[in-house]
N, C-alpha and C positions, 0 to 999 in steps of 0.2 A: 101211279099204277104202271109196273112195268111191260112192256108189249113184246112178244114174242113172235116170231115167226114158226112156223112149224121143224123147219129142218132146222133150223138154231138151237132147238131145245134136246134134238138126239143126234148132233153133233159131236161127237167125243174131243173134249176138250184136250187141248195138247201144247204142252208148252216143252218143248222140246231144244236145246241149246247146245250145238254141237263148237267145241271149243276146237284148237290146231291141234292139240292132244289126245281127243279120241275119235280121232277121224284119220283112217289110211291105214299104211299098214305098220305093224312096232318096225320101233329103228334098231337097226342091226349093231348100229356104232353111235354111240349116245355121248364121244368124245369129238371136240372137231380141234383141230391143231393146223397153223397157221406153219406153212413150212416154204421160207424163202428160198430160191433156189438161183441159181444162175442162169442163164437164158441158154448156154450151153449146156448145162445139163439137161434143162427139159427137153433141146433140141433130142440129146441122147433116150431121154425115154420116150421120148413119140418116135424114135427110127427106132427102139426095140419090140412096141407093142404090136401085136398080132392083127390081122386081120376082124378088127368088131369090137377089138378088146379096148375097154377103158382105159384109161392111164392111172388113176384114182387104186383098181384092180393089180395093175402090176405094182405098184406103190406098194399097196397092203399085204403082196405076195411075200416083197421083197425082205418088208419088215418083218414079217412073220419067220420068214426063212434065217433071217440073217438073228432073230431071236431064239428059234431051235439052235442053230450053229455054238449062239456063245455061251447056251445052260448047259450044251455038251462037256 
């Protein structure tokens, strides 16, 4: 015989499995690219970036920009 307790029995069952996938927010860039660099360079992008500004941010500006320039 099985025994129940009261709140057990109108407890709404919930089996709930939240995976890395849908949980947070969507990803903007669903590419990641491994991009070596010289130490001097990076020096040069950390003394270009803004006040708050990523470096990651100027990286992607850069690309993008320098991607308008040669479809022109």
């Amino acid at each position: 015989m099985l025994m129940f307790r009261t709140y057990d029995i109108f407890r709404p069952v919930v089996n709930i499995v939240h995976t890395k996938n849908d949980m947070g927010r969507k990803k903007l860039w669903t590419t990641r690219l491994t991009l070596p660099l010289a130490a001097e360079t990076v020096e040069r992008l950390d003394a270009a970036l803004r006040d708050g500004e990523a470096r990651l941010d100027l990286i992607r500006e850069a690309i993008e920009r320098e991607l308008k320039r040669r479809k022109a």
